[in-house]
N, CA, C and O atoms as a printed pandas DataFrame, in Angstrom:
     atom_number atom_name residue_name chain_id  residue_number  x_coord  y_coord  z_coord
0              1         N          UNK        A               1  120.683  121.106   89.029
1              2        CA          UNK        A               1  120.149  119.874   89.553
2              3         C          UNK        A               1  118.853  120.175   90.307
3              4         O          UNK        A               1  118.904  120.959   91.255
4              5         N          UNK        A               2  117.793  119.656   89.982
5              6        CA          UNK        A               2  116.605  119.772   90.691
6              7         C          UNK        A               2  116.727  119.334   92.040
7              8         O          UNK        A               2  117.668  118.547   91.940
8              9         N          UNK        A               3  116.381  119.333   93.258
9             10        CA          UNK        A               3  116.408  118.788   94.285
10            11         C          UNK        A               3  114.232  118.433   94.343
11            12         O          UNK        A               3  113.224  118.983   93.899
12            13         N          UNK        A               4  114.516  117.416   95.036
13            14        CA          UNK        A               4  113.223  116.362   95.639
14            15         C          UNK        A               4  112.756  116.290   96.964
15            16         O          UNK        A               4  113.083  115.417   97.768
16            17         N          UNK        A               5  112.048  117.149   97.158
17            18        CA          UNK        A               5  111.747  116.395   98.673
18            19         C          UNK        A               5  111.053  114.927   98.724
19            20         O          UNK        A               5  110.460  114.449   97.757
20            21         N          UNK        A               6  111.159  114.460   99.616
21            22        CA          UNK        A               6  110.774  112.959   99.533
22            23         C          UNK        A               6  110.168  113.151  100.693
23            24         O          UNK        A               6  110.770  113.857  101.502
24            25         N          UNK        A               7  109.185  112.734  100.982
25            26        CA          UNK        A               7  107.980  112.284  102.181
26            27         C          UNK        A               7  107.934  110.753  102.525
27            28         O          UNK        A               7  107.243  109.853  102.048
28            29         N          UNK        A               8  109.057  110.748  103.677
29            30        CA          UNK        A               8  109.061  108.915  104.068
30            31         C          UNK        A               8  108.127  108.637  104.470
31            32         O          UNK        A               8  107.569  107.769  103.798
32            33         N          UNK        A               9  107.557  108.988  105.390
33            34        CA          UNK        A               9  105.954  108.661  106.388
34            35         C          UNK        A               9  105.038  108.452  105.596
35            36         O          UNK        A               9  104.223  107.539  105.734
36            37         N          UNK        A              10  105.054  109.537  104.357
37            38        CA          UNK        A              10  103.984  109.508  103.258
38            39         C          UNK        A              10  104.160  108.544  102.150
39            40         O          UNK        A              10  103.249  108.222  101.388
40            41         N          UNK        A              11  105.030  108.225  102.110
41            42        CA          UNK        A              11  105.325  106.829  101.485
42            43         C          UNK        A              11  104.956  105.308  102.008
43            44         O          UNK        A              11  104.489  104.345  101.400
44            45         N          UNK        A              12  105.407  105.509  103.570
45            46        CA          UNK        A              12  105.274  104.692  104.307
46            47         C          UNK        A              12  103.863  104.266  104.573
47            48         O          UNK        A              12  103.600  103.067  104.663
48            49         N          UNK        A              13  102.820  105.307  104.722
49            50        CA          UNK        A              13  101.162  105.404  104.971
50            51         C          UNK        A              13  100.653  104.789  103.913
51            52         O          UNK        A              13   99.832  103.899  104.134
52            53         N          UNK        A              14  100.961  105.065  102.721
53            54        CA          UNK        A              14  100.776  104.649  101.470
54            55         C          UNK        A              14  100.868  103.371  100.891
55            56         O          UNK        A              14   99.964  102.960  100.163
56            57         N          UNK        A              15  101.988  102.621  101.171
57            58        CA          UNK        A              15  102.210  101.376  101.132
58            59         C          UNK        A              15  101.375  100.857  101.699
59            60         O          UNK        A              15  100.658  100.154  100.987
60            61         N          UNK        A              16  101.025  100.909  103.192
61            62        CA          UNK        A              16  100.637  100.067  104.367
62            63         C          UNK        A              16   99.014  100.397  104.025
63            64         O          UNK        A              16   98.311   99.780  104.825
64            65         N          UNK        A              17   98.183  101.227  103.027
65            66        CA          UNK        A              17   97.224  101.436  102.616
66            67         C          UNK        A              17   97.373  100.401  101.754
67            68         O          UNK        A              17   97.345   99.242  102.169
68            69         N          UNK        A              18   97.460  100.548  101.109
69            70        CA          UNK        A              18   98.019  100.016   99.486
70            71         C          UNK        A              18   97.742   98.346   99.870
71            72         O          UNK        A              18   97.095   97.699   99.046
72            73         N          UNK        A              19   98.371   97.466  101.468
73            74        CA          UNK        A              19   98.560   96.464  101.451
74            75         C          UNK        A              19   97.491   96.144  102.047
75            76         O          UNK        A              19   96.950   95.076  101.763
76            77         N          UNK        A              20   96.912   97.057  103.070
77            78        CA          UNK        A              20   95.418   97.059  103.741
78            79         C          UNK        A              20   94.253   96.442  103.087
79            80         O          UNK        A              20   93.553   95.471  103.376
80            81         N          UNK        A              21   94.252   97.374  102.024
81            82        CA          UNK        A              21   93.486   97.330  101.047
82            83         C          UNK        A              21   93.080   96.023  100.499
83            84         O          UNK        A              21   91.985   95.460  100.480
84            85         N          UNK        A              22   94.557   95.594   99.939
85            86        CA          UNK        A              22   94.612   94.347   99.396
86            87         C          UNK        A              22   93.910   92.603  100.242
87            88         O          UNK        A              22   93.264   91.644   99.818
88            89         N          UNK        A              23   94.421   92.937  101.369
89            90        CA          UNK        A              23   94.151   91.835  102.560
90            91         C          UNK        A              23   92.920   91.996  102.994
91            92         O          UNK        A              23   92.336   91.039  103.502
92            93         N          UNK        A              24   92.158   93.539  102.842
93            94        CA          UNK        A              24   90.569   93.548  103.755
94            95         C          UNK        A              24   90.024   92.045  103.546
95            96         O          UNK        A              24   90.505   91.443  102.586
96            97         N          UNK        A              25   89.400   91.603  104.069
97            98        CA          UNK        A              25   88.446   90.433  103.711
98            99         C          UNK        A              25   88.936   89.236  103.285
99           100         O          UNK        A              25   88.116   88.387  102.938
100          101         N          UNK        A              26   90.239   88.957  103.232
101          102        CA          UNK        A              26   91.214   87.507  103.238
102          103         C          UNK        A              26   90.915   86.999  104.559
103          104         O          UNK        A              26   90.954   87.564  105.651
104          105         N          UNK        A              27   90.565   85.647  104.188
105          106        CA          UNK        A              27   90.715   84.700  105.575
106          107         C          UNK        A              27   92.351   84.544  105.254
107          108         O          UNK        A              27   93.067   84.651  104.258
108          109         N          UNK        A              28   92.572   84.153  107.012
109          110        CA          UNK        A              28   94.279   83.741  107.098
110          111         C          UNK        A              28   94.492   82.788  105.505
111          112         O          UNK        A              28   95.089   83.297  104.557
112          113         N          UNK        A              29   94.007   81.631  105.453
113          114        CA          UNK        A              29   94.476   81.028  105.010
114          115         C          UNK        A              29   95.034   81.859  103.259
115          116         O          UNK        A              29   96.050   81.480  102.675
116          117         N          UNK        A              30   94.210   82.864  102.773
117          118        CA          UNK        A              30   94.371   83.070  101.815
118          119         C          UNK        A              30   95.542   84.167  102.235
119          120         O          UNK        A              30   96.441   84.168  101.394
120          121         N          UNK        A              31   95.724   84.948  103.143
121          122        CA          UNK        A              31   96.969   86.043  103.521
122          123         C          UNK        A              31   97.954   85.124  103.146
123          124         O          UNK        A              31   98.588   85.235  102.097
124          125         N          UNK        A              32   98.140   84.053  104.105
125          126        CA          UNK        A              32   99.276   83.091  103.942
126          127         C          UNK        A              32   99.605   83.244  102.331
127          128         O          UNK        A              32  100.583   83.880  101.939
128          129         N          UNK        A              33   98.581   82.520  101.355
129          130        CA          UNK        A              33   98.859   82.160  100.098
130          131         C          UNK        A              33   99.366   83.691   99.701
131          132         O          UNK        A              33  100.547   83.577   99.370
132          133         N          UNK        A              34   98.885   85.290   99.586
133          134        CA          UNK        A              34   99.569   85.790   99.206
134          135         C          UNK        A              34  100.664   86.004   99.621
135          136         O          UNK        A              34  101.518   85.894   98.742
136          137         N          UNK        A              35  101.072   86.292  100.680
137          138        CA          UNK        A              35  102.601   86.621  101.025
138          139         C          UNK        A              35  103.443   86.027  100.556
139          140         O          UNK        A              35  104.420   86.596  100.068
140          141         N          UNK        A              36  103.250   84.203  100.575
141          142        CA          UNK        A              36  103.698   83.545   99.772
142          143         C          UNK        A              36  104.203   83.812   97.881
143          144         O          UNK        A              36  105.126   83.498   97.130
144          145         N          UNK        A              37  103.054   84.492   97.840
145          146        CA          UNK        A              37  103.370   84.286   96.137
146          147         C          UNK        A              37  104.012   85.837   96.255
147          148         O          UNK        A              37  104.988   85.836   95.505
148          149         N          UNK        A              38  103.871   87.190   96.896
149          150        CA          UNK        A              38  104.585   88.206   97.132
150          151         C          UNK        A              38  106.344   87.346   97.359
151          152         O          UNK        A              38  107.115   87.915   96.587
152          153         N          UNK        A              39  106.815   86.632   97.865
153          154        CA          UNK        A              39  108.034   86.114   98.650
154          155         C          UNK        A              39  108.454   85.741   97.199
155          156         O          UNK        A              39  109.501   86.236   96.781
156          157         N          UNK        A              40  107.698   84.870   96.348
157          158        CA          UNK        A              40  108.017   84.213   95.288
158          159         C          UNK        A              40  108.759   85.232   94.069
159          160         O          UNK        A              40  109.823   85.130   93.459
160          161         N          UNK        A              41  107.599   86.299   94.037
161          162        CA          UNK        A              41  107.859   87.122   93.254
162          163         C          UNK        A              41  108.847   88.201   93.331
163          164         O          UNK        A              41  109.057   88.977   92.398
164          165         N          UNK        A              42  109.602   88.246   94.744
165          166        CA          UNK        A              42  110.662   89.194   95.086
166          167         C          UNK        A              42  111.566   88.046   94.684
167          168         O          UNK        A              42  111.936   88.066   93.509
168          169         N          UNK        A              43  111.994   87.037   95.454
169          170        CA          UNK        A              43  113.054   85.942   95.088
170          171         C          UNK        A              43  113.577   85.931   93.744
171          172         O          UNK        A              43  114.775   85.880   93.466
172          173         N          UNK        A              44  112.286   85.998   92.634
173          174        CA          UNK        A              44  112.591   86.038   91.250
174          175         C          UNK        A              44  113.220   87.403   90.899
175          176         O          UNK        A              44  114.416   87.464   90.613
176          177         N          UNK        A              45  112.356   88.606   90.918
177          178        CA          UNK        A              45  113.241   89.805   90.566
178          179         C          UNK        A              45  114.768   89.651   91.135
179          180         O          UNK        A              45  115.744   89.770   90.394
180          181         N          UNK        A              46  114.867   89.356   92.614
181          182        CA          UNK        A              46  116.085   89.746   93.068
182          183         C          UNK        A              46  117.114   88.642   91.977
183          184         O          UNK        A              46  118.070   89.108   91.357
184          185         N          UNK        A              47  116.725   87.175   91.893
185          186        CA          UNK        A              47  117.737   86.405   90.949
186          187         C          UNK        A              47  117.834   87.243   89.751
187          188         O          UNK        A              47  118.959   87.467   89.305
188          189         N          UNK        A              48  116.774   87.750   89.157
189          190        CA          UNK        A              48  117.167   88.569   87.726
190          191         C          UNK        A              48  117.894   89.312   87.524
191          192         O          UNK        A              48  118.477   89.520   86.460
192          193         N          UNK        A              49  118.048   90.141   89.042
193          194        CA          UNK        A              49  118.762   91.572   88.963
194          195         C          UNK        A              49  119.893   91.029   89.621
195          196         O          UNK        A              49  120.734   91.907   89.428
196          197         N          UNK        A              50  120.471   90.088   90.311
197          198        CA          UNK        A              50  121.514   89.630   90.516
198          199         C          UNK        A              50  122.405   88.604   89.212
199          200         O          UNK        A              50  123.623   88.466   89.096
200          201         N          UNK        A              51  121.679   88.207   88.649
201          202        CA          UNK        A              51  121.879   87.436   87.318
202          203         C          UNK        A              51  122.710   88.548   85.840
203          204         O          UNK        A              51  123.624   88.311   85.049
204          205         N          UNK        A              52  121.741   89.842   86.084
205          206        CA          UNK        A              52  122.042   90.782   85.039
206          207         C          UNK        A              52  123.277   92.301   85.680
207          208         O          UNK        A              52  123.756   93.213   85.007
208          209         N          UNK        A              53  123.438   92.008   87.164
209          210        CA          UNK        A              53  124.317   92.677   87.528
210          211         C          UNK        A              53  125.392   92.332   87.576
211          212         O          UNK        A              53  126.246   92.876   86.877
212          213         N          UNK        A              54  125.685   91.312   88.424
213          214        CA          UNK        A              54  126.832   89.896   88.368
214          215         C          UNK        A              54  127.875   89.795   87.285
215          216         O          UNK        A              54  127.529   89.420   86.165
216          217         N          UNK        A              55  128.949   90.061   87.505
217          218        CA          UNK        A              55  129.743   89.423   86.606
218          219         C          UNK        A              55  130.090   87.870   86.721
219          220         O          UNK        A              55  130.543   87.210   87.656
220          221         N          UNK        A              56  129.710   87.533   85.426
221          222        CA          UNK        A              56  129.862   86.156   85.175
222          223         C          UNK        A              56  130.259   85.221   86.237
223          224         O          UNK        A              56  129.547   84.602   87.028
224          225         N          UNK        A              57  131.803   85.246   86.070
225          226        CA          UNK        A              57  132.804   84.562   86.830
226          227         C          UNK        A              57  132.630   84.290   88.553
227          228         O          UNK        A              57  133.197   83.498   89.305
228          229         N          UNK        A              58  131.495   85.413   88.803
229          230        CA          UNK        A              58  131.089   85.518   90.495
230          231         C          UNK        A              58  129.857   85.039   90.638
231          232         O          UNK        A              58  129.600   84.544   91.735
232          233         N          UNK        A              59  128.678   85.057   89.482
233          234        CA          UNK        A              59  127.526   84.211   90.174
234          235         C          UNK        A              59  127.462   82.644   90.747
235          236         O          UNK        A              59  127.933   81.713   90.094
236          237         N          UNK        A              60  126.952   82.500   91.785
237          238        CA          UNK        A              60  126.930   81.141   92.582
238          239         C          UNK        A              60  127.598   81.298   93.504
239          240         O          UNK        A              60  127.401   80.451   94.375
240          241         N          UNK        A              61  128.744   82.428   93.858
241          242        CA          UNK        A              61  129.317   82.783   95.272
242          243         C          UNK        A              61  128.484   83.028   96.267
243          244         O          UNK        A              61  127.524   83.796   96.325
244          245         N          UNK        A              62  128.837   82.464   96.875
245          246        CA          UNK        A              62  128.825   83.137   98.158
246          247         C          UNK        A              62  129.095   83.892   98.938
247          248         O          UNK        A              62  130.155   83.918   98.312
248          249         N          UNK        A              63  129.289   84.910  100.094
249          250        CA          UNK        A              63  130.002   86.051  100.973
250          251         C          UNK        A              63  131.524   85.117  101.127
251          252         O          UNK        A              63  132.637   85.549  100.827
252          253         N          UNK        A              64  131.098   83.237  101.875
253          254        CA          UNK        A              64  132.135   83.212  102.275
254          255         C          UNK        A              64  132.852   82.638  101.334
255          256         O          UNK        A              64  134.026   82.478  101.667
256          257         N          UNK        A              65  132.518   82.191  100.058
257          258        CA          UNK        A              65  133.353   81.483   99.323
258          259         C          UNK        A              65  134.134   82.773   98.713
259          260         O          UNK        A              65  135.145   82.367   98.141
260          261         N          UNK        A              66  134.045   83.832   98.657
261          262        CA          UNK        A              66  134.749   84.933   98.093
262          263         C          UNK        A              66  135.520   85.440   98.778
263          264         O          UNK        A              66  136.357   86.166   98.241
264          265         N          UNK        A              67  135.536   85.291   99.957
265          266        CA          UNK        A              67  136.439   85.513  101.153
266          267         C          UNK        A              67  136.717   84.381  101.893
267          268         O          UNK        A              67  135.947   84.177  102.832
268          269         N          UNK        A              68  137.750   83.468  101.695
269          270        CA          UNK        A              68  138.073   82.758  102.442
270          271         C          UNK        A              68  138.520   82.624  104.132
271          272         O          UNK        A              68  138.383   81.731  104.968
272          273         N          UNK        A              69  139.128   84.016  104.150
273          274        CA          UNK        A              69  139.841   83.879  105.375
274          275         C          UNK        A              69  139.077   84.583  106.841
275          276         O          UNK        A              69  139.525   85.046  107.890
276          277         N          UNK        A              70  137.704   84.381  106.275
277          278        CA          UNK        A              70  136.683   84.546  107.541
278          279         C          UNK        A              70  136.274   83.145  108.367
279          280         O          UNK        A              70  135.510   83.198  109.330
């Protein structure tokens, strides 16, 4: 088995570059609009990957509808 070191900080620097980058020179109003469409576009993956993980019979639950006696 190969082992990985992983560099969190360096991941972490990277991203927060990565998003820097993106925003230099946005007025608010346009930050707003991306985060927005960033929010949009996680919401969707996460339904996909909850849609294609999900067994059938359980999508549309809820925590508490699956556990009643909370």
């Amino acid at each position: 088995m190969t082992k990985r070191n992983i560099d969190c900080v360096a991941m972490k620097e990277l991203g927060s570059k990565r998003v820097y980058e993106q925003l230099d020179g946005m007025t608010m109003d346009e930050e707003l609009a991306f985060w927005n469409a960033q929010d949009t576009q996680l919401t969707a993956k996460q339904s996909e990957i909850r849609a294609a993980t999900m067994p059938k019979r359980a999508r549309g639950r809820t925590k508490q509808s699956q556990n009643p006696n909370r």
